[in-house]
mmJSON file of the N, C-alpha and C atoms, coordinates in Angstrom:
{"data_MODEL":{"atom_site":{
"group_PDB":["ATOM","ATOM","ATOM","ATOM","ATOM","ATOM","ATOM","ATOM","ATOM","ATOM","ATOM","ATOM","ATOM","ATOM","ATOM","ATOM","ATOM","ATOM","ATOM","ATOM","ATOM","ATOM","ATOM","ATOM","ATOM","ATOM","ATOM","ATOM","ATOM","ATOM","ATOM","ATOM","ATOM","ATOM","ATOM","ATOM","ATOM","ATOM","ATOM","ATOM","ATOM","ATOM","ATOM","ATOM","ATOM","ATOM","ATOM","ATOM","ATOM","ATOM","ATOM","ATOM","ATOM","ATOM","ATOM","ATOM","ATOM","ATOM","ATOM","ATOM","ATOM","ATOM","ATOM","ATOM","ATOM","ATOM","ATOM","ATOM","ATOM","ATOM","ATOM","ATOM","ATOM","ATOM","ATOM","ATOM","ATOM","ATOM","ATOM","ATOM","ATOM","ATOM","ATOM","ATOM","ATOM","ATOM","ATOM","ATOM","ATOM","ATOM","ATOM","ATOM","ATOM","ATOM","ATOM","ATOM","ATOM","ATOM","ATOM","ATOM","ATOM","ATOM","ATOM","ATOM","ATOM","ATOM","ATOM","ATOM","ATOM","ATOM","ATOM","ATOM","ATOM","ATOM","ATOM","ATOM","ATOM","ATOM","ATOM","ATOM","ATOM","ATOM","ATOM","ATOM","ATOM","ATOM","ATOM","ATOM","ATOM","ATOM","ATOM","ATOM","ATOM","ATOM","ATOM","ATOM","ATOM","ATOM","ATOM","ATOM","ATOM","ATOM","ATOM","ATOM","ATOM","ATOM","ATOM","ATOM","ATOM","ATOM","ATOM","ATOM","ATOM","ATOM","ATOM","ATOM","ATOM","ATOM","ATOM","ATOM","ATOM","ATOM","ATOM","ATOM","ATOM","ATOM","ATOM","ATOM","ATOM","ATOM","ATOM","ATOM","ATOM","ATOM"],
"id":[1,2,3,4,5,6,7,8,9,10,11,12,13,14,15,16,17,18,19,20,21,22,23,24,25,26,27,28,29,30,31,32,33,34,35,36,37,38,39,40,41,42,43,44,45,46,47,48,49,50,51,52,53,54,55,56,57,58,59,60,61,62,63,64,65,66,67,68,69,70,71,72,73,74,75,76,77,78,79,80,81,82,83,84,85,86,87,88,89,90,91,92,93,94,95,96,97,98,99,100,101,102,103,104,105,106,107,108,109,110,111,112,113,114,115,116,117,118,119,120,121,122,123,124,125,126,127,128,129,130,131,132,133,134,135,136,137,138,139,140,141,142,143,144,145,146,147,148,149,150,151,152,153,154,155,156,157,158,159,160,161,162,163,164,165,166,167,168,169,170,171,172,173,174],
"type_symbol":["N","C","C","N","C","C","N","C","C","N","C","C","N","C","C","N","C","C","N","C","C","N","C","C","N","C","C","N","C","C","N","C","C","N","C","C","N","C","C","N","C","C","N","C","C","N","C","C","N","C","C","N","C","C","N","C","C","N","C","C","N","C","C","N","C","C","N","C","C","N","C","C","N","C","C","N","C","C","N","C","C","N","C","C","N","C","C","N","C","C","N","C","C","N","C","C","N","C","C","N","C","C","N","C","C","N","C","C","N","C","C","N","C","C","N","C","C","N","C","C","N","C","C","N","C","C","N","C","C","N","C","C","N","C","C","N","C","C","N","C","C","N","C","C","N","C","C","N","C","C","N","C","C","N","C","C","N","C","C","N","C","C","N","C","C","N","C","C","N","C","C","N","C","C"],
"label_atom_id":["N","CA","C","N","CA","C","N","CA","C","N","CA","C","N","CA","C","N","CA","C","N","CA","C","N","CA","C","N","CA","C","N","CA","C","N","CA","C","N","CA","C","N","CA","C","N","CA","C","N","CA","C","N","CA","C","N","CA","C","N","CA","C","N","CA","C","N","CA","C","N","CA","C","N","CA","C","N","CA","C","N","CA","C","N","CA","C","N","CA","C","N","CA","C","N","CA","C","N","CA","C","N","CA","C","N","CA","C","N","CA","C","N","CA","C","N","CA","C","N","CA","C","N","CA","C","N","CA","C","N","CA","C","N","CA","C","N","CA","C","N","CA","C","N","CA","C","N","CA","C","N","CA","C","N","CA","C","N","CA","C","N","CA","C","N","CA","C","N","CA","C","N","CA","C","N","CA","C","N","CA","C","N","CA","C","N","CA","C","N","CA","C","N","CA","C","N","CA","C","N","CA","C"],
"label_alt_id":[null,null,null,null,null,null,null,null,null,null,null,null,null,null,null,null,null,null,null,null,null,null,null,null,null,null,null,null,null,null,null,null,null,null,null,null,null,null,null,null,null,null,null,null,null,null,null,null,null,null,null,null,null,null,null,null,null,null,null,null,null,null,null,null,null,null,null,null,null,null,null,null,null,null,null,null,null,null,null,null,null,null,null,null,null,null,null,null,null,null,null,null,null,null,null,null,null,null,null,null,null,null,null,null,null,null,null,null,null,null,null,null,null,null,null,null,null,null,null,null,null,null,null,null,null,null,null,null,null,null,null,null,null,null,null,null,null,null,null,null,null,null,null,null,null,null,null,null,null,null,null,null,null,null,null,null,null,null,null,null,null,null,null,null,null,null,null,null,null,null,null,null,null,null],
"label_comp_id":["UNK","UNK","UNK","UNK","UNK","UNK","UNK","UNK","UNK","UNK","UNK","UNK","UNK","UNK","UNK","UNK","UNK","UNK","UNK","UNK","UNK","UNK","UNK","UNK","UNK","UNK","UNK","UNK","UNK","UNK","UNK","UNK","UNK","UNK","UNK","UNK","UNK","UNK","UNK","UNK","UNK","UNK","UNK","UNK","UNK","UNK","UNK","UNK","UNK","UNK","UNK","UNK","UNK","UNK","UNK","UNK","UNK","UNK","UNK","UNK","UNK","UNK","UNK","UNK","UNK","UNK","UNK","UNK","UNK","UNK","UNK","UNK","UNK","UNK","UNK","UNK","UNK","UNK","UNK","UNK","UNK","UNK","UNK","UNK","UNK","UNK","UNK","UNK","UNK","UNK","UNK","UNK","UNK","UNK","UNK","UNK","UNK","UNK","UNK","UNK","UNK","UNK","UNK","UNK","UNK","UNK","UNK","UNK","UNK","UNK","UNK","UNK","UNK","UNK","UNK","UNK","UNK","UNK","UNK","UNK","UNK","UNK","UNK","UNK","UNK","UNK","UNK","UNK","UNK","UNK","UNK","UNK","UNK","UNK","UNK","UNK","UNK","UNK","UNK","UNK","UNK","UNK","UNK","UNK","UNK","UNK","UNK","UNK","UNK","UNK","UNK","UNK","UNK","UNK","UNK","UNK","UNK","UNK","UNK","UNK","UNK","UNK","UNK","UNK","UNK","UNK","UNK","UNK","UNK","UNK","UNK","UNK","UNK","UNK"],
"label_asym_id":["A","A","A","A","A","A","A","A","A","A","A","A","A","A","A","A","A","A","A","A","A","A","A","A","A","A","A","A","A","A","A","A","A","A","A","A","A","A","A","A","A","A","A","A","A","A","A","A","A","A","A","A","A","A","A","A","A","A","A","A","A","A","A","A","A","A","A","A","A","A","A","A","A","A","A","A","A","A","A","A","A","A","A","A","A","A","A","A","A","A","A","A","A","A","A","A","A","A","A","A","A","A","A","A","A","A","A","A","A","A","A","A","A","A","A","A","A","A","A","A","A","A","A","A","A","A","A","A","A","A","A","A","A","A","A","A","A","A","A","A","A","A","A","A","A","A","A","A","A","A","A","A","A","A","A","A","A","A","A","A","A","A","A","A","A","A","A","A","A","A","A","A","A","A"],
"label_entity_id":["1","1","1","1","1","1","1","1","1","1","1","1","1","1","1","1","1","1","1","1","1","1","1","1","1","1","1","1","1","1","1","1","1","1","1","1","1","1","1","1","1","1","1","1","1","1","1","1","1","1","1","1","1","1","1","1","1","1","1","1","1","1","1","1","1","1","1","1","1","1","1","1","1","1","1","1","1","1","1","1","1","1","1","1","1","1","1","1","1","1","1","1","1","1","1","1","1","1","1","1","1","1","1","1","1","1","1","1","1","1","1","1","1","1","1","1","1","1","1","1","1","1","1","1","1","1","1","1","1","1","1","1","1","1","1","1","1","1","1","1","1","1","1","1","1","1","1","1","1","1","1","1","1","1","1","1","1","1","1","1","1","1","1","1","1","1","1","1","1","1","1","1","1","1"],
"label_seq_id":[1,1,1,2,2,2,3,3,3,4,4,4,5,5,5,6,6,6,7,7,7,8,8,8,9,9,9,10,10,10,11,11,11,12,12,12,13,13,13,14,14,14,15,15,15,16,16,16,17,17,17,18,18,18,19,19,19,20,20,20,21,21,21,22,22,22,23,23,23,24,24,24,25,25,25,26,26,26,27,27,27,28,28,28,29,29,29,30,30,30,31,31,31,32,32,32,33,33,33,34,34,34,35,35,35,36,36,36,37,37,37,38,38,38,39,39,39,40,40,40,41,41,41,42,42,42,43,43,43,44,44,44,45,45,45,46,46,46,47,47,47,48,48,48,49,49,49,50,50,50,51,51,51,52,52,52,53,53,53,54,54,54,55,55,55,56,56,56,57,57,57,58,58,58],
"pdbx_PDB_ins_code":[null,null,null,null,null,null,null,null,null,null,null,null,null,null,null,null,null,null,null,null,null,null,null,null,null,null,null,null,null,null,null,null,null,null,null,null,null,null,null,null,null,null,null,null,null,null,null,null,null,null,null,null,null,null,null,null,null,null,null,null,null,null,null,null,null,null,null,null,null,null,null,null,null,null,null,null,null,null,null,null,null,null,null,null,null,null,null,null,null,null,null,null,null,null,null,null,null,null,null,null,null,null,null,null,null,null,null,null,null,null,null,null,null,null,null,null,null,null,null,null,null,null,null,null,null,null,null,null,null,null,null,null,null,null,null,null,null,null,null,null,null,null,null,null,null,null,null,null,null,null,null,null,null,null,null,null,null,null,null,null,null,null,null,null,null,null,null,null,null,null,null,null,null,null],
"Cartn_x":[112.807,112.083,110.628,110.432,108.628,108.185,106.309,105.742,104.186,103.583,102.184,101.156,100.918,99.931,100.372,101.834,102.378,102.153,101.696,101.556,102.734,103.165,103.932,103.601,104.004,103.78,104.853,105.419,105.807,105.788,107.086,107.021,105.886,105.383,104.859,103.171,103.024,101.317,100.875,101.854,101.386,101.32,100.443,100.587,100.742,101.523,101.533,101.098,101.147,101.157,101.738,101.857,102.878,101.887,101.683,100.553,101.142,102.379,103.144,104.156,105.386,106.109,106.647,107.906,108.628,108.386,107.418,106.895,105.665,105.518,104.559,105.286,105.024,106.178,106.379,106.277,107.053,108.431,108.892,110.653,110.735,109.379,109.05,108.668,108.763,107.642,106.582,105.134,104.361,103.744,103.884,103.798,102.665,101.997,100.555,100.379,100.71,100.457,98.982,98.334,97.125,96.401,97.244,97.074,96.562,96.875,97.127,96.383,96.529,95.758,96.496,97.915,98.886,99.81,100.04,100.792,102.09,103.219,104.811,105.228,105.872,106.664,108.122,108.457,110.352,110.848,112.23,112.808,113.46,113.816,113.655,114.644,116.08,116.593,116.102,115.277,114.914,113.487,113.001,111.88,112.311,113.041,113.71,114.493,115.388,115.441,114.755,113.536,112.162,111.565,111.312,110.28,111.95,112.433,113.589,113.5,112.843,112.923,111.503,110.784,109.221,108.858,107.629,107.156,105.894,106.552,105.437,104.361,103.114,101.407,101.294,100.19,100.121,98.667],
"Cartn_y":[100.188,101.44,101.161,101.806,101.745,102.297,102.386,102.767,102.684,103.717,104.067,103.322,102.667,101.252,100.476,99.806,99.094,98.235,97.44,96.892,96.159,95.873,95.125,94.672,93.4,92.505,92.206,92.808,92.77,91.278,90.839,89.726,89.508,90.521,90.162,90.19,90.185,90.461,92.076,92.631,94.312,94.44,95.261,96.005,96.885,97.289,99.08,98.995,100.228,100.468,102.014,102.062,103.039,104.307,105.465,106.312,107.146,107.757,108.872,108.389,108.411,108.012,109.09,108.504,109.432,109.486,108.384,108.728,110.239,110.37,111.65,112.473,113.888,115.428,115.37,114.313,114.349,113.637,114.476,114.104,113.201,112.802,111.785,110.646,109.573,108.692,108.426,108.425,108.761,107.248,106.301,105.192,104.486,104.424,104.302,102.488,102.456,101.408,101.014,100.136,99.961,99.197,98.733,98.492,99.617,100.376,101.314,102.385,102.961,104.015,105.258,104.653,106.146,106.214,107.493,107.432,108.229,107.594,108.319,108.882,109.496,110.541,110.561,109.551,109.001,109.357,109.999,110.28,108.533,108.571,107.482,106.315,106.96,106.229,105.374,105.992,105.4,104.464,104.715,103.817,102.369,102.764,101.484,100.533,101.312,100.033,99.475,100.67,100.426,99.196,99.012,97.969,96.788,96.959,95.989,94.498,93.827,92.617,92.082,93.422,93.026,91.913,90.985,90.361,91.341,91.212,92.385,91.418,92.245,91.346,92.318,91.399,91.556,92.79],
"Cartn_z":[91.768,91.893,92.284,93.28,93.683,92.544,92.846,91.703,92.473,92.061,92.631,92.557,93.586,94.015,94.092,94.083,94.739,96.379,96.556,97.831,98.524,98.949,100.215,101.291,101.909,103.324,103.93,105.25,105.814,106.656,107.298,107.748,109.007,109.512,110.403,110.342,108.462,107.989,107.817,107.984,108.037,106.25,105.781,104.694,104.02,103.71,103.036,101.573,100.884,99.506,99.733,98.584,97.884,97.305,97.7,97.091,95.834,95.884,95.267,95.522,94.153,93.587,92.589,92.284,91.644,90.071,89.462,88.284,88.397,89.478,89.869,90.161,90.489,90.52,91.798,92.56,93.98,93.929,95.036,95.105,96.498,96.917,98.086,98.089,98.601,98.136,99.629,99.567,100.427,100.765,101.788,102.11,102.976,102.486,103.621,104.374,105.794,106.321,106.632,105.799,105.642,106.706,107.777,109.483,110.235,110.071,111.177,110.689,109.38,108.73,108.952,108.551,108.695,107.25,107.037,105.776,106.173,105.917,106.267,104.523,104.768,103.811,103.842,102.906,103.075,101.943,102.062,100.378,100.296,98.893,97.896,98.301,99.079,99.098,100.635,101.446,102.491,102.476,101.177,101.097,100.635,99.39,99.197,99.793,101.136,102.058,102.916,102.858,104.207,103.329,102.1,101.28,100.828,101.164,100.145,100.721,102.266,102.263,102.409,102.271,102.223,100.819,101.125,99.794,98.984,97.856,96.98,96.371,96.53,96.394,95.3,94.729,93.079,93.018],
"occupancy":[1.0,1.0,1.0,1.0,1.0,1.0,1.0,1.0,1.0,1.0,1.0,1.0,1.0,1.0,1.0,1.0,1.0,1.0,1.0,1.0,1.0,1.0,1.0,1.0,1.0,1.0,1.0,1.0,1.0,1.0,1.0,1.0,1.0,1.0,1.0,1.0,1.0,1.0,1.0,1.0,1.0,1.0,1.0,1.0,1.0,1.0,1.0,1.0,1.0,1.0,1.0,1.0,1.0,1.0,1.0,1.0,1.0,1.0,1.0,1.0,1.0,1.0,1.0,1.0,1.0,1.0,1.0,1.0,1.0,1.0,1.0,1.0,1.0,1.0,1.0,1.0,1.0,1.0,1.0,1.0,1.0,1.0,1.0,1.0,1.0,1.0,1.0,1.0,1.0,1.0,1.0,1.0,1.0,1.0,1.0,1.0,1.0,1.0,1.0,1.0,1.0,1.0,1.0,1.0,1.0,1.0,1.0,1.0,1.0,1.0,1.0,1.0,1.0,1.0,1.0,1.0,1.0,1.0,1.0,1.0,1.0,1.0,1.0,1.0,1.0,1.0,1.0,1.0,1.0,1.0,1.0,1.0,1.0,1.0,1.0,1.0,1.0,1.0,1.0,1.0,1.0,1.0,1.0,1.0,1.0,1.0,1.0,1.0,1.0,1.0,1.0,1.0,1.0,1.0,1.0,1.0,1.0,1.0,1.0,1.0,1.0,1.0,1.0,1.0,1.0,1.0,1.0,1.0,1.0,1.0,1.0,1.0,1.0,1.0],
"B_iso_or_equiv":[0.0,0.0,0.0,0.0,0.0,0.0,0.0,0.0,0.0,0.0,0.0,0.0,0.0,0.0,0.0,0.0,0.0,0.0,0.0,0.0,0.0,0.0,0.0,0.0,0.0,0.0,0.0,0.0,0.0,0.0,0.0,0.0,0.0,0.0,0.0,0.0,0.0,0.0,0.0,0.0,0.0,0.0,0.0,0.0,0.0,0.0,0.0,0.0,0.0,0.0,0.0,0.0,0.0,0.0,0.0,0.0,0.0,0.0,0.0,0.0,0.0,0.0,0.0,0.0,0.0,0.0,0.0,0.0,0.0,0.0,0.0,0.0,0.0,0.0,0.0,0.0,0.0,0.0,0.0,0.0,0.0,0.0,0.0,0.0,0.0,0.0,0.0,0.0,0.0,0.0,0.0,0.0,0.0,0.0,0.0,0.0,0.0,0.0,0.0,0.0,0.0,0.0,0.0,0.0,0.0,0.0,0.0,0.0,0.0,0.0,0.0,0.0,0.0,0.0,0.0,0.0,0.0,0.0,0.0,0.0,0.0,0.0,0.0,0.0,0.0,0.0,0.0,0.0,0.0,0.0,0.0,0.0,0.0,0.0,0.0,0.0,0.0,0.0,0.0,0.0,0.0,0.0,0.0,0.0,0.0,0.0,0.0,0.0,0.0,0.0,0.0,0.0,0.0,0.0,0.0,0.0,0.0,0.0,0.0,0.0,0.0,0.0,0.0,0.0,0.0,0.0,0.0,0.0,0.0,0.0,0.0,0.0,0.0,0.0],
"pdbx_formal_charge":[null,null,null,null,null,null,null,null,null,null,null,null,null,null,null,null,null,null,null,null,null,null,null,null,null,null,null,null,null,null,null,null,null,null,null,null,null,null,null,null,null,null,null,null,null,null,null,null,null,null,null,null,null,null,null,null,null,null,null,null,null,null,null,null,null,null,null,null,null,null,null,null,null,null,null,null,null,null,null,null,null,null,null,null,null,null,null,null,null,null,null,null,null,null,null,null,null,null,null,null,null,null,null,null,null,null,null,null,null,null,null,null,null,null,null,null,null,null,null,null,null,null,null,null,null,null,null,null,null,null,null,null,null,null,null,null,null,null,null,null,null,null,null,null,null,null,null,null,null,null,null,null,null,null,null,null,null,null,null,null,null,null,null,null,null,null,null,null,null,null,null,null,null,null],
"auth_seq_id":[1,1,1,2,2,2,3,3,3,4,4,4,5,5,5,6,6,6,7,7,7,8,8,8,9,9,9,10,10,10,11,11,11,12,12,12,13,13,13,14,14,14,15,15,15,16,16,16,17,17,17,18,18,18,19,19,19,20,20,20,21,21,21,22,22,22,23,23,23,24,24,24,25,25,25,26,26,26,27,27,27,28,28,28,29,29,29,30,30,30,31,31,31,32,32,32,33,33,33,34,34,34,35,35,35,36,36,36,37,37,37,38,38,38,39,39,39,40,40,40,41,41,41,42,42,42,43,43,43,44,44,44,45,45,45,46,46,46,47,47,47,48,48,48,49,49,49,50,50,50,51,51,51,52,52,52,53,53,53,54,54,54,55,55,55,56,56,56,57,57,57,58,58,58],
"auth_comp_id":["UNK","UNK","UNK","UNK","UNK","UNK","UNK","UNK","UNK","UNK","UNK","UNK","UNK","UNK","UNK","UNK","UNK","UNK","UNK","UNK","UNK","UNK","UNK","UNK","UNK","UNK","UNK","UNK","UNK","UNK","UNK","UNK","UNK","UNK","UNK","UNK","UNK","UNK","UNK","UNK","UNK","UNK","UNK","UNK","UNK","UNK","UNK","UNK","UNK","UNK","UNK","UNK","UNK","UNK","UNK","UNK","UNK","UNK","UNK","UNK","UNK","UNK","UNK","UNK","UNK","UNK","UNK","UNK","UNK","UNK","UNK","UNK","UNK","UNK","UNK","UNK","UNK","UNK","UNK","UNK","UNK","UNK","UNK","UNK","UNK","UNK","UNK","UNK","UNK","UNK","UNK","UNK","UNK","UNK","UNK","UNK","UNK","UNK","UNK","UNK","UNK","UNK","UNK","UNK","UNK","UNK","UNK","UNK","UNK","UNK","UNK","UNK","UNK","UNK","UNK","UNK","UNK","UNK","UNK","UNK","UNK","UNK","UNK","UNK","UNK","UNK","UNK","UNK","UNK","UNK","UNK","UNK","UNK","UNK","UNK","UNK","UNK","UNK","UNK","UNK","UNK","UNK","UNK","UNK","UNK","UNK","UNK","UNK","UNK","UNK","UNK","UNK","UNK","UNK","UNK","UNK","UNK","UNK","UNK","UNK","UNK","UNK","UNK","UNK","UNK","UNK","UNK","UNK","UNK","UNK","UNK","UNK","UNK","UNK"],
"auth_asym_id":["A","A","A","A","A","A","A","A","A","A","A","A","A","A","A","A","A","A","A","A","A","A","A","A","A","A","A","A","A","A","A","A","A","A","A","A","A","A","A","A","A","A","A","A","A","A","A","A","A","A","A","A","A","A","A","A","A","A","A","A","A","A","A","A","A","A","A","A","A","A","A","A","A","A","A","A","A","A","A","A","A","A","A","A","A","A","A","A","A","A","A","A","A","A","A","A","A","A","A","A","A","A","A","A","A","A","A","A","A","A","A","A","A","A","A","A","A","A","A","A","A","A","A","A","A","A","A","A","A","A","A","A","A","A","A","A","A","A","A","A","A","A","A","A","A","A","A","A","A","A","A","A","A","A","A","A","A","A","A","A","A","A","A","A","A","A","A","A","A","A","A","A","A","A"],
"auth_atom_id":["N","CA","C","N","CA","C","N","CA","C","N","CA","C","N","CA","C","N","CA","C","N","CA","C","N","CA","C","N","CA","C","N","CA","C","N","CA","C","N","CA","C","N","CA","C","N","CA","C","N","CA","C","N","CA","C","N","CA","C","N","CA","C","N","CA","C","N","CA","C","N","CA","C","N","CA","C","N","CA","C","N","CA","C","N","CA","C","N","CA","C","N","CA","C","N","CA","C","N","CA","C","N","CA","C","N","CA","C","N","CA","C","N","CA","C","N","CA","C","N","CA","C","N","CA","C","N","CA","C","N","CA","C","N","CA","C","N","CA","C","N","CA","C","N","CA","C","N","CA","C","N","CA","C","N","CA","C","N","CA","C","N","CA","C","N","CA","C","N","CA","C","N","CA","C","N","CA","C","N","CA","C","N","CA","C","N","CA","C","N","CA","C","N","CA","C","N","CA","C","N","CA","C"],
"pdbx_PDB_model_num":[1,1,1,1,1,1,1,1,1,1,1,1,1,1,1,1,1,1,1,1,1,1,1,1,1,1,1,1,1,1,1,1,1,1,1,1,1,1,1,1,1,1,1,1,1,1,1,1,1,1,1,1,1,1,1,1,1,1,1,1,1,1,1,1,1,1,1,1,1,1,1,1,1,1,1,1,1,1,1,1,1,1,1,1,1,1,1,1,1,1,1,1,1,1,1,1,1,1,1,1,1,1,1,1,1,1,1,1,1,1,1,1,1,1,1,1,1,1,1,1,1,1,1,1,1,1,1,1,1,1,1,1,1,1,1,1,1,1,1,1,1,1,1,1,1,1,1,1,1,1,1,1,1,1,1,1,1,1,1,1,1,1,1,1,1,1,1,1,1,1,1,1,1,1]
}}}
């Protein structure tokens, strides 16, 4: 399960974090690529395979 501030690295050095999460009253989780300066809006089961082979930073 994601969780709000969560970061991730993508194999190719990209970074996201995780803004809103389902411990919050959203039924979304809101994903901000910290490259680019864009934030996507994926339900849960699509985030988790979007982050599932990423390495998670502390």
């Amino acid at each position: 399960m994601l969780h709000k501030g969560d970061k991730y690295r993508d194999v190719d050095g990209t970074v996201f974090q995780v803004f809103s999460a389902m411990d919050d009253t959203y039924t979304y989780y809101f994903i901000a690529n910290l490259s680019r300066y864009t934030v996507t809006r994926m339900l849960p089961k699509n985030a988790e395979m979007f982050i599932k082979d990423m390495e998670k930073l502390d």
